[in-house]
C-alpha positions as CSV (number, residue, x, y, z in Angstrom):
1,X,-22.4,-9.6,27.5
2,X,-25.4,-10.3,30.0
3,X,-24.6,-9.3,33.6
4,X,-28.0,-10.9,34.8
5,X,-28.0,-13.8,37.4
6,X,-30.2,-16.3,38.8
7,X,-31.3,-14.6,42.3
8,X,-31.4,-17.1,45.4
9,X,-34.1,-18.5,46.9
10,X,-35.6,-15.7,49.8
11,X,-34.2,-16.7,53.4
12,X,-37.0,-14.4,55.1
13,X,-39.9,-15.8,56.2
14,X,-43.6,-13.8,57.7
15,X,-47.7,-14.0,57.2
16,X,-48.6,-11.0,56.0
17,X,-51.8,-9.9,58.3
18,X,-52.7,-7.6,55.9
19,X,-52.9,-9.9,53.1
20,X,-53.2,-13.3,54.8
21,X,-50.4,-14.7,53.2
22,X,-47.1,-16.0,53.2
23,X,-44.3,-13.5,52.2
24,X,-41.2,-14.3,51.3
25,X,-37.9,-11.8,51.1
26,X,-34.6,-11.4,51.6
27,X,-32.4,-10.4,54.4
28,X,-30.1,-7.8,54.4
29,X,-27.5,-9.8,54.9
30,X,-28.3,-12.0,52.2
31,X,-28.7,-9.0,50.1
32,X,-25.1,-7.7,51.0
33,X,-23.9,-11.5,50.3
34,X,-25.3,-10.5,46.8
35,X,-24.3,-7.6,46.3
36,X,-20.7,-8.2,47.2
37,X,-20.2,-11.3,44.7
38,X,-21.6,-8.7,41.6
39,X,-19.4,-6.4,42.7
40,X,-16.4,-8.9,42.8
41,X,-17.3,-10.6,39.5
42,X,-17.4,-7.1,37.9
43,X,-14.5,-5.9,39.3
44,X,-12.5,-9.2,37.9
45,X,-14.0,-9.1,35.0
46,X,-12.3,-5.2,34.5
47,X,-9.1,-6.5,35.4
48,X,-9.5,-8.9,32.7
49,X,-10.2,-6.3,30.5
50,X,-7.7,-4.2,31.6
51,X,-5.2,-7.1,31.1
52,X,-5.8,-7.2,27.8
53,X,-5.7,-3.7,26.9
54,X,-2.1,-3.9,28.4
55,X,-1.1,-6.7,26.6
56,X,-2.4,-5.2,23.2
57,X,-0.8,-2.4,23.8
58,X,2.5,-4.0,24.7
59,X,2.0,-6.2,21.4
60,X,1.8,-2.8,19.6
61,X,5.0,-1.4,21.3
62,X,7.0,-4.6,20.6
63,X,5.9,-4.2,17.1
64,X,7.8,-0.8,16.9
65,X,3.8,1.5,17.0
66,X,6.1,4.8,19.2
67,X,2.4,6.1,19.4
68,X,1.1,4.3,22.5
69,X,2.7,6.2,25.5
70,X,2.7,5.4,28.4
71,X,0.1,8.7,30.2
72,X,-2.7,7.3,28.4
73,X,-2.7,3.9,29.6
74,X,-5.3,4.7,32.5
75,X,-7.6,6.2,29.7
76,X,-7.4,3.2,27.4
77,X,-8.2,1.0,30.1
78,X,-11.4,3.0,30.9
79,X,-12.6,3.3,27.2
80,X,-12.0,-0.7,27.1
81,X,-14.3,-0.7,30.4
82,X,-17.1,1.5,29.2
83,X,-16.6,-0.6,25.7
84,X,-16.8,-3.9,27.1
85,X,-20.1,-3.0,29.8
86,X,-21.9,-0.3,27.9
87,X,-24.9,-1.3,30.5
88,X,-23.1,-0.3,33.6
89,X,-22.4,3.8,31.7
90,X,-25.8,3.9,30.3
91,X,-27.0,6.8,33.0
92,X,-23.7,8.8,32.7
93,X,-25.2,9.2,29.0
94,X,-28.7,10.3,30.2
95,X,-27.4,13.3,32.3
């Protein structure tokens, strides 16, 4: 699963004195703008794992498995998280 995205075009415009050129950057605001729609895809995209983790475990329970209780559902959920964007839990690992 790739979590890159194409980056907008700068909105911040100067001349660089130093340099004698054009520079191009973006604006905090713009960067916030950013910022909040990755955070908002992620987060849906957990509640769409989480979703099915519930379902499958549902599926399992209909199908008579007495082993899936109910405490560990917050755990299961999180294993499916860190299973489904290893990227995102990479620096936990590094500690």
């Amino acid at each position: 699963m790739s979590t890159s995205r194409e980056l907008p075009t700068p909105d911040t415009h100067c001349f660089d004195e130093d340099t004698k050129r054009d520079v191009w950057s973006y604006s905090p605001e713009l960067v916030r703008t950013m910022l909040e729609a990755a955070t908002a895809d992620t987060a849906r995209k957990c509640v769409e794992v989480c979703e099915r983790q519930v379902a499958s475990r549902l599926e399992g329970r209909r199908l008579g498995d007495r082993t899936l209780g109910e405490a560990d559902g917050a755990d299961a959920c999180a294993a499916a998280i860190r299973s489904a964007f290893p990227a995102a839990f990479n620096h936990e690992q590094s500690k």
